[in-house]
N, CA, C and O of each residue as an XYZ file, in Angstrom:
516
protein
N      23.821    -47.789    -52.671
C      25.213    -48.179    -52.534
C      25.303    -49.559    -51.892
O      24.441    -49.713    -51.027
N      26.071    -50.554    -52.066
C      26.612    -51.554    -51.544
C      27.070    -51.383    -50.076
O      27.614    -50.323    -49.766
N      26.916    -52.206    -49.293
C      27.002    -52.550    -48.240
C      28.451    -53.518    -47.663
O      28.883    -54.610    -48.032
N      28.914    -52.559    -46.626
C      29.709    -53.609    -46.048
C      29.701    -53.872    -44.333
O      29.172    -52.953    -43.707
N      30.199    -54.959    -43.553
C      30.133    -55.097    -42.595
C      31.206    -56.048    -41.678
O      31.229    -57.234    -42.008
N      32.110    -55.635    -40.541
C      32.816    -55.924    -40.127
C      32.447    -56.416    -38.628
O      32.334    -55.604    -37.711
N      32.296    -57.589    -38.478
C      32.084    -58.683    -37.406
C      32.755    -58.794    -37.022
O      33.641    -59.064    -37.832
N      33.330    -58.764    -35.381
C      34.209    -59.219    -34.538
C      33.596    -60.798    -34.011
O      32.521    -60.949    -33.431
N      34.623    -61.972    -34.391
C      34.421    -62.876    -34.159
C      35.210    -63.656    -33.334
O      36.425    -63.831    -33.430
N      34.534    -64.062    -32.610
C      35.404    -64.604    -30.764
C      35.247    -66.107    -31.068
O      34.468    -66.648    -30.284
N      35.854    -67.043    -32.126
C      36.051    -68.452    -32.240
C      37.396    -68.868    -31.576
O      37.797    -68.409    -30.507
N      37.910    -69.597    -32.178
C      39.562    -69.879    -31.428
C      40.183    -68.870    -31.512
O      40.946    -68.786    -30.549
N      40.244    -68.198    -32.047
C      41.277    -67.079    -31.700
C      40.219    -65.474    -32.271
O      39.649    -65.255    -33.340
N      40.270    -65.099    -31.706
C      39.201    -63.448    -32.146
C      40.262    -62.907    -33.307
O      41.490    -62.881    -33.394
N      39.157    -62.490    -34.157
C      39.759    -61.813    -35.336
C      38.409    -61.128    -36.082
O      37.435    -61.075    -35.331
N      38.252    -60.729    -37.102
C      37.340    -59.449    -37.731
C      36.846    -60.284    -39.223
O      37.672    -60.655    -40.058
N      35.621    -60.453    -39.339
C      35.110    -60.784    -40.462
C      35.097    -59.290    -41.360
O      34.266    -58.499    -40.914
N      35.616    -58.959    -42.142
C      35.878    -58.361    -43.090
C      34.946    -58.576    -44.439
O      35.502    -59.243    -45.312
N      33.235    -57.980    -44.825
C      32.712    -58.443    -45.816
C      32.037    -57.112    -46.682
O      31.489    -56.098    -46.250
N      32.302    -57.534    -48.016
C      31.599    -56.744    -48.727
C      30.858    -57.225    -49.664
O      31.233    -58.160    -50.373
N      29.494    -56.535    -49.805
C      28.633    -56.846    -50.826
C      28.617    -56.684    -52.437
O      28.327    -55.668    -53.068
N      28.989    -57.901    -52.917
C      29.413    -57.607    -54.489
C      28.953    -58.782    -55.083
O      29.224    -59.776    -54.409
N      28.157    -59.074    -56.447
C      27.631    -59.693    -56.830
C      26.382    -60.655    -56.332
O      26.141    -61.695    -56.945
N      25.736    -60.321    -55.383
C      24.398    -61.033    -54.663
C      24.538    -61.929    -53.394
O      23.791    -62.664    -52.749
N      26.159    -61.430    -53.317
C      27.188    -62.201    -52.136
C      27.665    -61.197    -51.206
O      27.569    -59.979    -51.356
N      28.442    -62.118    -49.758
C      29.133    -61.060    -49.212
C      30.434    -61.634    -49.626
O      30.413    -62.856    -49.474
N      31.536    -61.204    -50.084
C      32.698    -61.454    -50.450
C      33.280    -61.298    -48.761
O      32.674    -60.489    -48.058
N      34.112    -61.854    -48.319
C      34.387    -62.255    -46.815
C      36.014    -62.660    -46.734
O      36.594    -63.555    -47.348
N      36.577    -61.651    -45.721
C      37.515    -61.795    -45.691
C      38.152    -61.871    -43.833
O      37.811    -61.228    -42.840
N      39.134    -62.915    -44.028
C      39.466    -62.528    -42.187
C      40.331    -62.081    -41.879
O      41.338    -62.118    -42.586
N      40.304    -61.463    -40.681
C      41.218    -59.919    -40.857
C      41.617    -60.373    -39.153
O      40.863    -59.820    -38.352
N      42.769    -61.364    -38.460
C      43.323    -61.641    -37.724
C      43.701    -60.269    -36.822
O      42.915    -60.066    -35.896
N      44.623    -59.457    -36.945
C      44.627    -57.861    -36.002
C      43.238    -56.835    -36.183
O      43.164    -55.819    -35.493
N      42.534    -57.065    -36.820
C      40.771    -56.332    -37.303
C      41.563    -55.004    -37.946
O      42.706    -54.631    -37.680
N      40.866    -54.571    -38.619
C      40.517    -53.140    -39.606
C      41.296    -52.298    -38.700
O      41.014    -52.288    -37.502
N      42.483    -51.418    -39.283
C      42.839    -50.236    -38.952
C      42.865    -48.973    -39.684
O      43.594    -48.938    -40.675
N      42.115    -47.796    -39.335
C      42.205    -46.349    -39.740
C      44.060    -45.543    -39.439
O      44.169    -44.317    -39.478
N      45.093    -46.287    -39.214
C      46.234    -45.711    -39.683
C      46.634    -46.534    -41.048
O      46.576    -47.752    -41.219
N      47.102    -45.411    -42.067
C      47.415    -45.448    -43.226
C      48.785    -46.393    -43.577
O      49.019    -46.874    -44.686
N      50.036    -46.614    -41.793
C      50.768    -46.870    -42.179
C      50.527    -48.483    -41.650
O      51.564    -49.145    -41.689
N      49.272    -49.238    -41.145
C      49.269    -50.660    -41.076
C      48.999    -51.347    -42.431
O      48.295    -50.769    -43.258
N      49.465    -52.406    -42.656
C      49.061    -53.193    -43.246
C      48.429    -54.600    -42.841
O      49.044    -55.559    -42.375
N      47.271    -54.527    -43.077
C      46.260    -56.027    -42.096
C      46.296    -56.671    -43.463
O      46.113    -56.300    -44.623
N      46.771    -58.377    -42.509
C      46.993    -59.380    -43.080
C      44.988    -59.982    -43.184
O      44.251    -60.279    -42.243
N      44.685    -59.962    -44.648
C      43.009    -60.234    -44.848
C      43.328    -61.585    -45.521
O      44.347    -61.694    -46.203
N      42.482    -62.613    -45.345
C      42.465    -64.256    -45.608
C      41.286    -64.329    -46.092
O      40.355    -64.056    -45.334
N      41.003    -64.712    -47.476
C      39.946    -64.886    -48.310
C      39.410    -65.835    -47.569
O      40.105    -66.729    -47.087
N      38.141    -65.758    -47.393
C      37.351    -66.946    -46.693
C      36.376    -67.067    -47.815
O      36.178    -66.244    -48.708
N      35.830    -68.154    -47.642
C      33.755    -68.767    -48.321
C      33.259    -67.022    -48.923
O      33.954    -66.072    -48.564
N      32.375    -66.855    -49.577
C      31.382    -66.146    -49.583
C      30.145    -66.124    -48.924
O      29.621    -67.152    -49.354
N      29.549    -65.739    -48.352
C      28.215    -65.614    -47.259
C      27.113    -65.031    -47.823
O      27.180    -63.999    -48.490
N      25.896    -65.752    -47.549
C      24.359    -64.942    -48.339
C      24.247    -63.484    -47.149
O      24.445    -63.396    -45.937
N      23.872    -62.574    -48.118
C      23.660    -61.332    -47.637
C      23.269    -60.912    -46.178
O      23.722    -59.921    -45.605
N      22.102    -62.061    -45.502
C      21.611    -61.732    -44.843
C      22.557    -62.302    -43.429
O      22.443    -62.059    -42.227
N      23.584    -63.220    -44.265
C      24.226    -62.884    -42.708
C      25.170    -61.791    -42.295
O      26.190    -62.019    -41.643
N      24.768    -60.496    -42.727
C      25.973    -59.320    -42.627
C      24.918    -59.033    -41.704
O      25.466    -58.137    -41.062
N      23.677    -59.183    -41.141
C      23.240    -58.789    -39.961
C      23.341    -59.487    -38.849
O      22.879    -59.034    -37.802
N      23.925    -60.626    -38.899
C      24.098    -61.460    -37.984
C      24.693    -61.175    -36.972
O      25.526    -60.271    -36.894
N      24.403    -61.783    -36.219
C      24.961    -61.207    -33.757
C      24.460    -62.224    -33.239
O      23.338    -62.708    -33.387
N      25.218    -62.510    -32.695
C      24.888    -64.383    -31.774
C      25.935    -65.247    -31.337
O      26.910    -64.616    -30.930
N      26.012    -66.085    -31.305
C      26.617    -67.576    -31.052
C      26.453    -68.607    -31.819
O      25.401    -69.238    -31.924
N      27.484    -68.832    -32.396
C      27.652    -70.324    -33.315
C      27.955    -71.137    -32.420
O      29.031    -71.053    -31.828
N      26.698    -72.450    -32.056
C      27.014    -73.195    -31.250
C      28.364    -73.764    -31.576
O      29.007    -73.511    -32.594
N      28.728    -74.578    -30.576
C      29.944    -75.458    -30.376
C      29.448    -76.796    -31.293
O      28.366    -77.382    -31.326
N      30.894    -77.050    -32.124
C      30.947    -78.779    -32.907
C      30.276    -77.965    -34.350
O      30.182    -78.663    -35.360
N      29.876    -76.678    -34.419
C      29.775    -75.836    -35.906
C      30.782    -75.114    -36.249
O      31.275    -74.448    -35.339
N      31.350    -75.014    -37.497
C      32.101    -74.679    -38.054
C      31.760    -72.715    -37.590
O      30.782    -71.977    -37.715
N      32.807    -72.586    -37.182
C      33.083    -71.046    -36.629
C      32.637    -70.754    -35.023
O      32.469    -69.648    -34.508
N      32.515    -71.897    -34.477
C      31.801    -71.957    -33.028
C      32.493    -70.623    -32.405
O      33.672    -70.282    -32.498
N      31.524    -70.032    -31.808
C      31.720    -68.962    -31.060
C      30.905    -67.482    -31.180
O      29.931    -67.499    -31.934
N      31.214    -66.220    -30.512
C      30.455    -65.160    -30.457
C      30.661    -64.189    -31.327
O      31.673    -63.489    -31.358
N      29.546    -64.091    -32.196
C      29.627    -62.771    -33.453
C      29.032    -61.615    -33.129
O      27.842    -61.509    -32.832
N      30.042    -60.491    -33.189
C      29.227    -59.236    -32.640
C      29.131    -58.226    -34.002
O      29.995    -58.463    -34.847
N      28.617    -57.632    -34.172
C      28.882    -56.848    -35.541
C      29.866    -55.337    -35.107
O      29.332    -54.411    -34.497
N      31.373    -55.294    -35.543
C      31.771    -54.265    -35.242
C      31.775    -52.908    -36.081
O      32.065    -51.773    -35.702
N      31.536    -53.174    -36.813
C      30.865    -51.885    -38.202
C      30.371    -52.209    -39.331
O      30.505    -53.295    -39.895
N      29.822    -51.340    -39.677
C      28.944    -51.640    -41.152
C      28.441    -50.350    -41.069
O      28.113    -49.620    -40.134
N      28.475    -50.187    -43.003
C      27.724    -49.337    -43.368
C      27.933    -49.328    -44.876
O      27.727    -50.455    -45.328
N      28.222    -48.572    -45.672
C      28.012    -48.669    -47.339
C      29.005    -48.542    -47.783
O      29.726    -48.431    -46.791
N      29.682    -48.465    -48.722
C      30.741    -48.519    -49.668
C      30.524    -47.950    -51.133
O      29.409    -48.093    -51.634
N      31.416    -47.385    -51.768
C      31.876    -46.945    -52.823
C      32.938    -47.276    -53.510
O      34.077    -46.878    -53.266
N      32.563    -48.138    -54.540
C      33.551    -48.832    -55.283
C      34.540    -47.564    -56.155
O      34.080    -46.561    -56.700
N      35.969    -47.968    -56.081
C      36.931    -46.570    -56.907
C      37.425    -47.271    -58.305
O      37.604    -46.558    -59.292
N      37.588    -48.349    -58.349
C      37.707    -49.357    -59.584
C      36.443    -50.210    -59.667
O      35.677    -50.040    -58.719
N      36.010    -51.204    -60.713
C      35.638    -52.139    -61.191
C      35.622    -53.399    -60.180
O      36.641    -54.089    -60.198
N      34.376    -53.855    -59.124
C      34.817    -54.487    -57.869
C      35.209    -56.398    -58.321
O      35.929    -57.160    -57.675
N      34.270    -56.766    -59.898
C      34.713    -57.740    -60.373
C      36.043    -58.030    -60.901
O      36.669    -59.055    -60.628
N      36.481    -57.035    -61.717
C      37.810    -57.704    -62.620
C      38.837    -57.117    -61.364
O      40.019    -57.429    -61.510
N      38.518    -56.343    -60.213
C      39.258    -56.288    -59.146
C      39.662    -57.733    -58.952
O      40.437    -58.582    -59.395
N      39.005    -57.605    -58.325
C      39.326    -59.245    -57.343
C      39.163    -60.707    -57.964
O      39.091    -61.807    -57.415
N      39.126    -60.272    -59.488
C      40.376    -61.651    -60.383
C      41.469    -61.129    -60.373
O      42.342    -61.960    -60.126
N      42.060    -59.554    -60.614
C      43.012    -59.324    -60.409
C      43.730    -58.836    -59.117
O      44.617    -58.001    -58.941
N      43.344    -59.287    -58.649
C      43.799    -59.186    -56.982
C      44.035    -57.571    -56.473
O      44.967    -57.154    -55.786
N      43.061    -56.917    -56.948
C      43.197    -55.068    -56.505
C      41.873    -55.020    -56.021
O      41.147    -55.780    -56.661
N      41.298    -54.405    -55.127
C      39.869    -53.415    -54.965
C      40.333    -52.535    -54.428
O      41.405    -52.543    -53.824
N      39.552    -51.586    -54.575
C      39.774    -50.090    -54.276
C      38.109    -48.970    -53.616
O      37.297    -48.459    -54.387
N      38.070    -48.912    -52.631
C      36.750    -48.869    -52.428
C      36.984    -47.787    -51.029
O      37.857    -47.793    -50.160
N      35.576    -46.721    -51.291
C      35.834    -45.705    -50.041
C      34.764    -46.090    -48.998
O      33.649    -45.685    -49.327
N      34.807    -46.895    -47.598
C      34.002    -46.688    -47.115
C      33.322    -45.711    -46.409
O      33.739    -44.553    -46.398
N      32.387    -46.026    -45.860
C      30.993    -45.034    -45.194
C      30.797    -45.747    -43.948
O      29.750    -46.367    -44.133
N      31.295    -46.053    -42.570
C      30.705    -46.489    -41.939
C      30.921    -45.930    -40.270
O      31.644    -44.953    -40.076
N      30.499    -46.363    -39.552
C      30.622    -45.269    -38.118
C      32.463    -45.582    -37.586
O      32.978    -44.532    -37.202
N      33.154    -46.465    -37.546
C      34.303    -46.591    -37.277
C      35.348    -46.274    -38.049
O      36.345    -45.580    -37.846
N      34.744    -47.249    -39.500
C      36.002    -47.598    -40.376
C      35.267    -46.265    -42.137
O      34.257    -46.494    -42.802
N      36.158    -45.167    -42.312
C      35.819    -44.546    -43.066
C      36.598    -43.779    -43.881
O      37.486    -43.157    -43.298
N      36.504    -43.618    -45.297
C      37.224    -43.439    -46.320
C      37.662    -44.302    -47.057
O      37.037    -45.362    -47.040
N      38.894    -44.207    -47.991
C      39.281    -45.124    -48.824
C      40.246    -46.127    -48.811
O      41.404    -45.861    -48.489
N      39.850    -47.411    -49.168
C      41.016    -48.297    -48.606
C      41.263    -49.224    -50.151
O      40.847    -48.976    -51.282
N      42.092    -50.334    -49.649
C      42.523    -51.274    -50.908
C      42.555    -52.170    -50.498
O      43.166    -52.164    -49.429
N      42.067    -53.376    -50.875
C      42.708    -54.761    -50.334
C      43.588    -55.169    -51.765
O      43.278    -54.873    -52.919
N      44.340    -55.657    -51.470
C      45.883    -56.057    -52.373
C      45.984    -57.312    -52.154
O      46.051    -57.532    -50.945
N      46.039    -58.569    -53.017
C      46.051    -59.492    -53.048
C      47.790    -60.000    -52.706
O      48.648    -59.217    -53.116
N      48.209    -61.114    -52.069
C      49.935    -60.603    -51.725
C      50.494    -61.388    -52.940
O      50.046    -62.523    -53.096
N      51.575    -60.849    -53.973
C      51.539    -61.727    -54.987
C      52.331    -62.759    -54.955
O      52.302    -63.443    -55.978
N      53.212    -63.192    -53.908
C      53.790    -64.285    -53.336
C      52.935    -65.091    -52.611
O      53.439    -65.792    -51.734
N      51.632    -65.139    -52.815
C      50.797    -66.236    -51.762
C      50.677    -67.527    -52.467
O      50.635    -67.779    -53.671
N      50.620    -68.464    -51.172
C      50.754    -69.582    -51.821
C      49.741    -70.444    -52.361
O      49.765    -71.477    -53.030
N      48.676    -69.579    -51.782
C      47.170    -70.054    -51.625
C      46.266    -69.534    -52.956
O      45.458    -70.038    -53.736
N      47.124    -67.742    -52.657
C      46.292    -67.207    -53.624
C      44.975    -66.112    -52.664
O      44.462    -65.023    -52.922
N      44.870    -66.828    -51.822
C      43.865    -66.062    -50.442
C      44.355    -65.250    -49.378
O      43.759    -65.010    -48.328
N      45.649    -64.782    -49.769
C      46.300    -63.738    -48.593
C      45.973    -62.961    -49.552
O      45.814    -63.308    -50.722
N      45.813    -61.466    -48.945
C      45.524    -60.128    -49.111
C      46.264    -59.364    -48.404
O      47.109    -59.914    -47.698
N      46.151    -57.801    -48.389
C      46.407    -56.760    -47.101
C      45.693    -56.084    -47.600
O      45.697    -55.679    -48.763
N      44.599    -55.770    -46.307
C      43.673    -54.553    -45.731
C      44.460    -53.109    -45.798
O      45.093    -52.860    -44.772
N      44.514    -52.304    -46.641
C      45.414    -50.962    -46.641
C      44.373    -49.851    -46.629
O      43.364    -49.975    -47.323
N      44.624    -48.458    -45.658
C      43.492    -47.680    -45.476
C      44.969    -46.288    -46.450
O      46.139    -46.044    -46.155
N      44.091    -45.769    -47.540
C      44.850    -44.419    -47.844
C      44.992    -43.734    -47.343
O      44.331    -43.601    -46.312
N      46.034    -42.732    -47.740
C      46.628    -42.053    -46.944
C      45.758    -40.959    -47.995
O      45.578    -40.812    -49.204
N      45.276    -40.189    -46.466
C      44.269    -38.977    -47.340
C      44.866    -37.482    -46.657
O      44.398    -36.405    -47.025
């Protein structure tokens, strides 16, 4: 199964790296209030870069004067289960995916917002099970 992993990141303002493993990438999203298990939040997720795999293990400090300066802790990870198609998802701005991990678990959606101006707003939505 595919892998995902949620980094709490302490740069200018702390917020939740949000990443999942899909196509030889981590697809990476930032998640400003971090990941919630109530069904009735909706987290505002900000398409960021894509990241090589191996930094979903990453824990440290991005020195200062580097782009993301500050302290990465890893706040969950574990595997995933895609419920749709995770490519023509996210051209069409849907994924649908159940995670597996020690915090964040079951099925969620990220929803692309279709008024964005960017195109890179989302919402983090956990189902209601």
């Amino acid at each position: 199964m595919p892998r995902f992993v949620v980094q709490e990141h302490h740069a200018t303002h702390i917020h939740y790296d949000f990443r999942l493993e899909l196509g030889g990438v981590l697809k990476s999203w930032a998640i400003p209030k971090g990941p919630s298990m109530n069904h009735a939040d909706k987290r505002l997720a900000i398409q960021v870069g894509d990241h090589a795999l191996e930094y979903g293990s990453f824990e440290g400090t991005i020195p200062e004067g580097q782009y993301g300066a500050g302290r990465v802790l890893i706040w969950d990870e574990g595997t995933y289960e895609p419920l749709l198609d995770m490519e023509s998802g996210l051209e069409k701005g849907s994924l649908a995916f159940h995670l597996h991990g020690n915090r964040l678990s079951g099925e969620f959606a990220l929803v692309r917002i279709k008024k964005s101006q960017t195109g890179k707003e989302w919402l983090l939505i956990k189902k209601k099970e």
